[in-house]
C-alpha positions in Angstrom: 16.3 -6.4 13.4 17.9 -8.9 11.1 17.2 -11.5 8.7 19.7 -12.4 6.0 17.6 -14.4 3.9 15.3 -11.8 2.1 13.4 -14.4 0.7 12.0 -16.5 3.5 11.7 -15.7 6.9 13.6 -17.9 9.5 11.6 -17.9 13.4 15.0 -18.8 14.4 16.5 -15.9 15.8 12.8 -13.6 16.1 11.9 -12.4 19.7 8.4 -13.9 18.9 9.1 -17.6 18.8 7.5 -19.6 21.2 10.2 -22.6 22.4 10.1 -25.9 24.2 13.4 -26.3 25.1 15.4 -26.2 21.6 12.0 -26.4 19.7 9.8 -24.2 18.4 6.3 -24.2 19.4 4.6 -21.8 18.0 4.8 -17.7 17.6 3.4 -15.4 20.2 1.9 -13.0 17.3 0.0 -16.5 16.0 2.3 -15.7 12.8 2.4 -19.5 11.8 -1.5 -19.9 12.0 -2.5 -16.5 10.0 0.4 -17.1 7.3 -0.5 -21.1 6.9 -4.5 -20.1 6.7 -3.8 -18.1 3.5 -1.8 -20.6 2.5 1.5 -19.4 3.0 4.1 -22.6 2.9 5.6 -22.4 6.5 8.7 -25.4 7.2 9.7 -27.2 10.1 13.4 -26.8 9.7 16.2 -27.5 12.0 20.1 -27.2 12.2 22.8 -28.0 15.1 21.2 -25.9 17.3 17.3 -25.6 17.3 14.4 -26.7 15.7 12.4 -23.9 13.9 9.5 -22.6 11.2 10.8 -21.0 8.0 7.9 -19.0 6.2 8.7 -19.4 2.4 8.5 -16.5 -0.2 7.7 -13.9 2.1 9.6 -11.1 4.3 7.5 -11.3 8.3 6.9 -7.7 8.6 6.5 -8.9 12.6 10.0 -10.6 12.6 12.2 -8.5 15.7 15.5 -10.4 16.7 17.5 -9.0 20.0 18.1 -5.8 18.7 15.0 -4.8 18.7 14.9 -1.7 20.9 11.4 -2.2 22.3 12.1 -6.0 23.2 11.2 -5.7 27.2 7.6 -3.8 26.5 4.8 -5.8 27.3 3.5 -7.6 24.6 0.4 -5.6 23.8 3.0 -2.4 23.8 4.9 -4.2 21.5 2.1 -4.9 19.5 1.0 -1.0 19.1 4.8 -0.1 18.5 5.3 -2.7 15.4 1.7 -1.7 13.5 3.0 1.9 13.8 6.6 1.0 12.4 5.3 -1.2 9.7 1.9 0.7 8.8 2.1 1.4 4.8 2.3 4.6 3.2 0.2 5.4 0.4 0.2 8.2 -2.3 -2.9 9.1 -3.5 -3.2 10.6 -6.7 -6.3 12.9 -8.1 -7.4 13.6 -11.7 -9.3 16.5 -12.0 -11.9 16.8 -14.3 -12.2 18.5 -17.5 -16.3 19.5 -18.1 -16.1 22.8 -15.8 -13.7 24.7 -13.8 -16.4 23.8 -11.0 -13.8 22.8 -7.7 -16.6 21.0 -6.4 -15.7 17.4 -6.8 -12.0 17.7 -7.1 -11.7 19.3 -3.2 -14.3 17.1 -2.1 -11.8 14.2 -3.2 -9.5 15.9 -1.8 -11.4 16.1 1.7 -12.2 12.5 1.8 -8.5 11.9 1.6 -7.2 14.0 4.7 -10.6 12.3 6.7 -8.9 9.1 6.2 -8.0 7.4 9.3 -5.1 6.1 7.9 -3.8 9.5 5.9 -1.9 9.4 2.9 2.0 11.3 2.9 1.4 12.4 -0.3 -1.6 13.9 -2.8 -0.9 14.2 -6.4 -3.2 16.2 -8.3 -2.9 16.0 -12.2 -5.0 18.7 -14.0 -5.4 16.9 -17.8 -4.9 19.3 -20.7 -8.2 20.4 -21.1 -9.0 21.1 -17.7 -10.6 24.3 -16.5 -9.7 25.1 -12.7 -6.7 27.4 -12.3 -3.6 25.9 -11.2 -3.5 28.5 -8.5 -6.7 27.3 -7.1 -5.9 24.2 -6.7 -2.2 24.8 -5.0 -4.1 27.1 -2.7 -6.7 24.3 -1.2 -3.5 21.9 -1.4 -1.6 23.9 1.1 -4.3 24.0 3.4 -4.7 20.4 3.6 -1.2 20.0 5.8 0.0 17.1 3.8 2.8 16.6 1.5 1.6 17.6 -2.2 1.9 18.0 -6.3 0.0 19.4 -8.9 0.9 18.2 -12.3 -0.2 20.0 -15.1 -0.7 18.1 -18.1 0.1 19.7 -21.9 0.4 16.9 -24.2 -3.0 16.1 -24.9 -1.9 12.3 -26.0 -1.1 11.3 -22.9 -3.9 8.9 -20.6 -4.3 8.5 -17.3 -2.1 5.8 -17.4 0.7 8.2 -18.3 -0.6 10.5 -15.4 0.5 8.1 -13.1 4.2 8.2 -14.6 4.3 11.9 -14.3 3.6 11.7 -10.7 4.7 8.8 -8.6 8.1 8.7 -9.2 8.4 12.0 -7.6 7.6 10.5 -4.3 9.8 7.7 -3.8 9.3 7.1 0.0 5.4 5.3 -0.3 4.7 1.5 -0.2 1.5 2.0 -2.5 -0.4 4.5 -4.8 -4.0 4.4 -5.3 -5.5 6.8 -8.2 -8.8 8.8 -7.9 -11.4 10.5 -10.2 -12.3 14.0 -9.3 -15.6 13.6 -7.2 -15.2 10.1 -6.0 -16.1 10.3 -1.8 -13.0 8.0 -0.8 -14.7 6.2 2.3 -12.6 6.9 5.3 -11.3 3.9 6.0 -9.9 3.0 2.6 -6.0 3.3 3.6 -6.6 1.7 6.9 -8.8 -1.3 5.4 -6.1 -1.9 3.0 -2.8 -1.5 5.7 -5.0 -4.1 7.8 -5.6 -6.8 5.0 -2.1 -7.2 4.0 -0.7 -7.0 7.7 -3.4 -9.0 9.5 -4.7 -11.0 6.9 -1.6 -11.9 5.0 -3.1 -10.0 1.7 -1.2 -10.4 -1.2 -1.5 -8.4 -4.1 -0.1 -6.9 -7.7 -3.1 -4.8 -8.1 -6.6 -3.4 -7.3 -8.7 -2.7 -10.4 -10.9 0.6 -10.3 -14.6 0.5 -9.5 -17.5 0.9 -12.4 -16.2 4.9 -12.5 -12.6 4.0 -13.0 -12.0 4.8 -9.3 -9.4 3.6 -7.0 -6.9 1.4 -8.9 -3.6 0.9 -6.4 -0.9 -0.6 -7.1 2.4 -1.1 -4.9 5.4 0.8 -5.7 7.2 -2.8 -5.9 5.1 -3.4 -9.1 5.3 0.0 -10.4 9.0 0.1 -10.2 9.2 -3.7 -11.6 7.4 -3.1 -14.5 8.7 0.6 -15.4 5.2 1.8 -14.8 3.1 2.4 -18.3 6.6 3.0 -20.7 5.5 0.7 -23.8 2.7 -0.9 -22.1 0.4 0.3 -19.8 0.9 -1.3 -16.4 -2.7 -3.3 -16.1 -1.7 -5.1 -19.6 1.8 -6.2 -18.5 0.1 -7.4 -15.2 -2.4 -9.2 -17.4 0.3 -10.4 -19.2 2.5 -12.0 -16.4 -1.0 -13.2 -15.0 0.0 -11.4 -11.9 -3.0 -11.3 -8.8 -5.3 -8.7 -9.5 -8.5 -8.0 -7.2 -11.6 -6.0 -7.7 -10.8 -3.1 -5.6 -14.9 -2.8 -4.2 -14.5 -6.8 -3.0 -11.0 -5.5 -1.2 -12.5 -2.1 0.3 -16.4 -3.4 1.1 -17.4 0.5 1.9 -15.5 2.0 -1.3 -18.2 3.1 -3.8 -19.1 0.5 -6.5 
C-alpha cells in the first residue's frame, strides 16, 4: 500500500478504481460518492497515462495499490479485512471520584468500557488528590478486566482534569483517539464502534467531541492532542476554540451516550 502524496489521495494506482479503458469511472467501495456527499473536494485529473479522481485534503483510509496482500479475496472479504486493519483505537480514560471511597461508580465505568463492542486498548484511571478508594483496589479490578491499563495517582492538588489527561495519554502512544469519563457515567456500548463507523463510513471529521451536561465523554484524536501539546499553557478546548477548529456535541455524535 502506497501513496506518496500524504495530502490527497490519487485513485490512480488503488485496486478500487473502476476504469473504462484509461478512465476512471467510478470506485468499487463508492469512495467518490460518500467523500463528495460530505463535501469532500474530489478532481478529475489526468496525466500521460490515465484519467483519474484525486480526493483533496484527505488520506483514503480504503486506498490498496498492488501490494496489497489480500488483493484476489472477494470483494466482501476484502471489505471485512480493511475495517479490521483500519478500525481506530481508542484510550479511555476514567476520573474517579472524590465524595467516598465507594467503588461503585468507578467499576461500573469501568464495566461499560470492556462491554463495548468496539473495546478500547487501553484504560486510564486517574485517582484526583482527594480521592478515597485505595490504589490497590483499583489495580486489582484493573487486572481483571484483561485490557491494557494505568492508574495515575494525582498529588498536586492544582492540577484539573485537563492536566489529568496530560499525565496519562502520552503514556500510550499506539491509539488514534482518547475519550475521558466521569466515575459512574454507563458508557453505552456502542460508543467506540459508533464513532469508528462515523469517521470511516460517513467521512466524519473532527477536532473534538465536547462532554455531555456531566462533563462526560470529551474525545479528542491523538493528532490534535499531539498538535497542540495537549493542556501545557492552555487547556486544549481553548486553543481549539481559538484556531476555530470543528468541535461537535459529543450526545448529537453518539445518539445513545447519556445527555
Amino acid at each position: 500500500m502506497s501513496n506518496k502524496d500524504t495530502k490527497n489521495t490519487s485513485c490512480k494506482e488503488c485496486g478500487f478504481a473502476v476504469w473504462e479503458d484509461i478512465t476512471q469511472t467510478g470506485c468499487r467501495l463508492d469512495m467518490i460518492e460518500k467523500y463528495e456527499g460530505n463535501k469532500v473536494k474530489v478532481d478529475e485529473c489526468f496525466d500521460e497515462e490515465k484519467e483519474f479522481y484525486v480526493i483533496r485534503n484527505r488520506k483514503c483510509m480504503y486506498y490498496r495499490d498492488d501490494m496489497w496482500k489480500w488483493k484476489d479475496l472477494p470483494l466482501d472479504k476484502q471489505k471485512e479485512l480493511m475495517e479490521k486493519e483500519i478500525r481506530l483505537r481508542f484510550q479511555a480514560i476514567v476520573i474517579a471520584g472524590v465524595e467516598s471511597d465507594d467503588t461503585t461508580g468507578l467499576f461500573a465505568t469501568i464495566d461499560s468500557l470492556c462491554a463495548q463492542e468496539l473495546k478500547p486498548v487501553h484504560i486510564a484511571v486517574v485517582r484526583p488528590p482527594l480521592c478515597k478508594i485505595k490504589p490497590s483496589v483499583v489495580v486489582d479490578y484493573l487486572q481483571e478486566t484483561g485490557l491494557r491499563w494505568k492508574l495515575e495517582n494525582v498529588l498536586d492538588v492544582e492540577h484539573n482534569e485537563e492536566k489529568y489527561e496530560d499525565l496519562v495519554v502520552d503514556f500510550i502512544k499506539d491509539t488514534h483517539m482518547y475519550s475521558r469519563f466521569n466515575a459512574g457515567t454507563i458508557v453505552p456500548p456502542d460508543f467506540f464502534s459508533t464513532l469508528n463507523h462515523k469517521v470511516h463510513n460517513d467521512m466524519f471529521n473532527f477536532s473534538a467531541l465536547t462532554p455531555n451536561s456531566e462533563g462526560s465523554g470529551w474525545t479528542i484524536p491523538r493528532s490534535i492532542y499531539v498538535y497542540f501539546m495537549g493542556n501545557k499553557q492552555l487547556t486544549l478546548l481553548a486553543k481549539l476554540e481559538g484556531h476555530e477548529c470543528p468541535m461537535h456535541p459529543v450526545t448529537e455524535i453518539v445518539p445513545s451516550f447519556p445527555q
